[in-house]
C-alpha positions in Angstrom: 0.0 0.0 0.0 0.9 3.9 -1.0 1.9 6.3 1.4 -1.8 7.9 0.7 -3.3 4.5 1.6 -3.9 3.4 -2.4 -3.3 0.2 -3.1 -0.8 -1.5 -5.3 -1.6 -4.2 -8.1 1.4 -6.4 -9.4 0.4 -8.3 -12.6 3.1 -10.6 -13.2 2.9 -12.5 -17.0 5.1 -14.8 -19.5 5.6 -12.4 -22.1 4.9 -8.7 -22.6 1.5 -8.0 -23.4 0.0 -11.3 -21.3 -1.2 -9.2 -18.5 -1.9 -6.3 -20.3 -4.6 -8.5 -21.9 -5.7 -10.6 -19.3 -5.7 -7.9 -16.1 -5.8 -4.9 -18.4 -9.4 -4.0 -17.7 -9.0 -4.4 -13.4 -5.5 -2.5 -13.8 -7.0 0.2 -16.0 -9.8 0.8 -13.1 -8.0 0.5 -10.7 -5.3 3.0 -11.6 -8.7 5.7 -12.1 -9.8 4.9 -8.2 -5.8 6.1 -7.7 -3.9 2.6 -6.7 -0.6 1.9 -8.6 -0.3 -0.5 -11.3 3.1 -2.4 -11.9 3.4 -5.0 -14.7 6.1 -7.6 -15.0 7.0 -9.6 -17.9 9.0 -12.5 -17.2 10.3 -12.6 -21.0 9.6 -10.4 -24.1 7.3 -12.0 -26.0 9.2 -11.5 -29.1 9.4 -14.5 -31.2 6.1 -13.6 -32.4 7.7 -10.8 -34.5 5.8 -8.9 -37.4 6.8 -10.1 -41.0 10.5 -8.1 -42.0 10.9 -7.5 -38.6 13.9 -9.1 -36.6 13.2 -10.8 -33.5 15.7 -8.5 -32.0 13.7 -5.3 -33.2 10.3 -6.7 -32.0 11.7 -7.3 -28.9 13.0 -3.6 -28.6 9.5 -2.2 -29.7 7.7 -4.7 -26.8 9.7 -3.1 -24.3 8.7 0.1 -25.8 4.4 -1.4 -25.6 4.8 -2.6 -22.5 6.3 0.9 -20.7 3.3 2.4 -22.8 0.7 0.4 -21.6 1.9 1.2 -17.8 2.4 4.9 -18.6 -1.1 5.4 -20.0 -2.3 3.9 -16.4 0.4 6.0 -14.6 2.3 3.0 -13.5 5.4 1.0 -14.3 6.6 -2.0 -16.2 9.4 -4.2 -14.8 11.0 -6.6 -17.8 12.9 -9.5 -17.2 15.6 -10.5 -19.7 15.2 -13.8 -20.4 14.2 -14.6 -24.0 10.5 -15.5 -25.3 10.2 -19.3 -24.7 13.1 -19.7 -22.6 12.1 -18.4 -18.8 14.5 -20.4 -16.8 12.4 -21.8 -13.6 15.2 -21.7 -10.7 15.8 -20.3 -7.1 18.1 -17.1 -9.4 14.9 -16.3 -10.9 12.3 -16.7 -8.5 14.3 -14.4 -6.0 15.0 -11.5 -8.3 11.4 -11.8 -9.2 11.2 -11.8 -4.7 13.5 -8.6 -5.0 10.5 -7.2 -7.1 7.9 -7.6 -4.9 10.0 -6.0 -2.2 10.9 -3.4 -3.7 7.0 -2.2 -5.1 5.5 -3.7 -1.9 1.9 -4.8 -3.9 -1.3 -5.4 -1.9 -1.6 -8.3 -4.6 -0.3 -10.6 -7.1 -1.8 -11.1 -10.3 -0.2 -14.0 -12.8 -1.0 -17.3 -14.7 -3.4 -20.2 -14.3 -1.2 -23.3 -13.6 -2.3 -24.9 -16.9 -1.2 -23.6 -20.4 -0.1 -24.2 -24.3 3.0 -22.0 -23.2 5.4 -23.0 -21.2 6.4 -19.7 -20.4 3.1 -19.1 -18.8 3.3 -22.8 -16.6 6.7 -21.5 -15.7 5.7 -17.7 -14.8 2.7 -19.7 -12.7 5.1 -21.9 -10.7 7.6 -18.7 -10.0 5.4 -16.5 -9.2 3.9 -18.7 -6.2 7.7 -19.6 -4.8 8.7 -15.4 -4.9 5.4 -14.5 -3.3 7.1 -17.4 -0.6 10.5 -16.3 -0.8 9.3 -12.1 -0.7 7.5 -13.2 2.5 9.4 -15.0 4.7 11.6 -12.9 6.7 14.3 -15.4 7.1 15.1 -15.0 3.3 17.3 -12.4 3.7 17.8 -10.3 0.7 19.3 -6.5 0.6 15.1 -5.5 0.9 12.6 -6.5 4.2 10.2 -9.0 4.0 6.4 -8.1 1.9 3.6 -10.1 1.9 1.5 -10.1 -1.5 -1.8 -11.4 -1.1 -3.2 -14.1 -3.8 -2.0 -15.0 -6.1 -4.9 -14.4 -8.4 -4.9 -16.7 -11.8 -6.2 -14.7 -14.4 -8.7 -16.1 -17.1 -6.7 -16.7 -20.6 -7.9 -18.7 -23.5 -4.4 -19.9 -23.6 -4.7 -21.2 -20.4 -8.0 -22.1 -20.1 -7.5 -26.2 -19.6 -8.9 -26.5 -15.8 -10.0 -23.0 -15.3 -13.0 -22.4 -13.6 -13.8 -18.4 -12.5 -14.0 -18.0 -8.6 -14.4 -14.2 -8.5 -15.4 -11.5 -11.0 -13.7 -8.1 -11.0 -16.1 -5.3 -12.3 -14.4 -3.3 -14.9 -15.9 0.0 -15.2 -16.5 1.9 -18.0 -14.2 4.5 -17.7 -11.7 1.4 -17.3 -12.1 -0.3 -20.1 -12.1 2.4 -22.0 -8.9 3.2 -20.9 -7.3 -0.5 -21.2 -9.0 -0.6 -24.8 -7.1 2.6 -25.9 -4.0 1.5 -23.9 -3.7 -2.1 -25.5 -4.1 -0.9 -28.9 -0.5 0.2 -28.1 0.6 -3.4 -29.0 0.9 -4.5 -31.9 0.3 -8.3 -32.1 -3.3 -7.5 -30.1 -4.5 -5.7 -33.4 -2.1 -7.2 -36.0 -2.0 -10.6 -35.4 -2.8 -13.0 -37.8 -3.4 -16.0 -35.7 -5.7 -14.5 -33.3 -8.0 -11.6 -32.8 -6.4 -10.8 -29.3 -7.8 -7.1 -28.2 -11.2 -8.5 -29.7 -12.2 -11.4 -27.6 -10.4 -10.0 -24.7 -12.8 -7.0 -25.4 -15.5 -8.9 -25.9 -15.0 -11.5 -23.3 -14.9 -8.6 -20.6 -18.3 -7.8 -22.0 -19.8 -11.3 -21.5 -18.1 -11.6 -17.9 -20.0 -8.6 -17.0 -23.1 -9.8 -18.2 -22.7 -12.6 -15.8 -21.9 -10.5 -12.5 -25.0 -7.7 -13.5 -22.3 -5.5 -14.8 -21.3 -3.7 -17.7 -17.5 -5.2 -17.8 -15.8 -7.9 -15.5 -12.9 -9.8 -15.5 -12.6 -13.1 -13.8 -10.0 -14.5 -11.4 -9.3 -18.0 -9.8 -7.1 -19.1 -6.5 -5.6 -22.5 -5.2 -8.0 -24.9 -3.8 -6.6 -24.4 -0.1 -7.7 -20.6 -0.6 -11.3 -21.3 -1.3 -11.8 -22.7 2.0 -14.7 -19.9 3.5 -16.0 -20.3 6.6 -19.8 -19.7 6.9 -21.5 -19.2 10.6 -25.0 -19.2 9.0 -26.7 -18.0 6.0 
């Protein structure tokens, strides 16, 4: 949490772009109410590079989308430098990605559902839920103190989607998603891509969430099993 009491919202994915898509519209809102937005890309993304583009360029203008997409929400993108497709899953990474969440101090983690076509994304799942460990426990001493994040919250991605099952839905207002729509048109594959029509079923599947929670725009969010353990004293 801020100084001024807002709150701060770490969405951590696989490649840049990942949680722009699927946390964009809770981010966007979120940073209108005032709390801080930080995004973290565990790789670049870049090996899905535009036709007579190097993958060296692409990755050079993600960098430049991703710090976009957190500027438009007044916020900051963190970039990691491994290469697209080849996040390394060890104790090096999962404590500089501890060192992160130190250093921004977020109320919450947002990242990957467990399941996935990319194995960036299992990866970024599996390191995500060790450095929310690691950033907690005080007897990891690193050069910053102990934070606790709360969650981590799995967000809903078609990529993703073997085994998912929404637990809670996020309204997205409509201030917000305007603001996510305008801010995710900054990258290029979620308008340009050829294989899939990512800014419009995110769009649209924001749309259909709300329907299902009586609002105008919602995104969905699912936890581990031992989290959804709620204790009732009546009804």
């Amino acid at each position: 949490m801020t100084e001024d009491g807002k709150k701060v919202i770490m969405a951590i994915g696989g490649h840049i772009g990942d949680a722009e898509l699927t946390c964009g519209g809770v981010l966007a809102t979120a940073a209108l109410r005032g709390d801080r937005i930080v995004t973290v890309a565990m790789t670049g993304g870049e090996r899905g590079n535009p036709p007579g583009m190097s993958v060296a360029d692409y990755r050079k203008q993600k960098e430049k989308e991703a710090k976009t997409f957190a500027e438009m929400l007044g916020g900051e993108a963190v970039i990691f430098p491994y290469a697209d497709g080849e996040l390394p899953e060890t104790d090096e990474v999962k404590l500089a990605l501890c060192d992160v969440i130190r250093k921004y101090k977020p109320d919450v983690l947002l990242t990957h559902w467990k399941n996935s076509m990319h194995k960036d994304h299992m990866a970024t799942h599996r390191i995500v839920v060790d450095a929310q460990f690691f950033a907690g426990l005080p007897s990891v001493e690193r050069e910053l103190p102990a934070h606790y994040a709360a969650g981590p919250y799995f967000a809903e991605n078609w990529e993703d989607e073997e085994g998912y099952v929404p637990y809670t839905y996020v309204e997205v207002s409509k201030e917000g998603f305007d603001l996510w729509y305008k801010a995710i048109s900054t990258h290029w594959f979620t308008v340009n891509s050829p294989s899939f029509h990512y800014r419009d079923y995110y769009a649209t599947l924001m749309k259909l969430r709300g329907y299902l929670c009586r609002k105008e725009y919602a995104e969905t969010f699912t936890i581990h099993e031992r989290n959804k353990k709620v204790t009732r004293t009546g009804f």
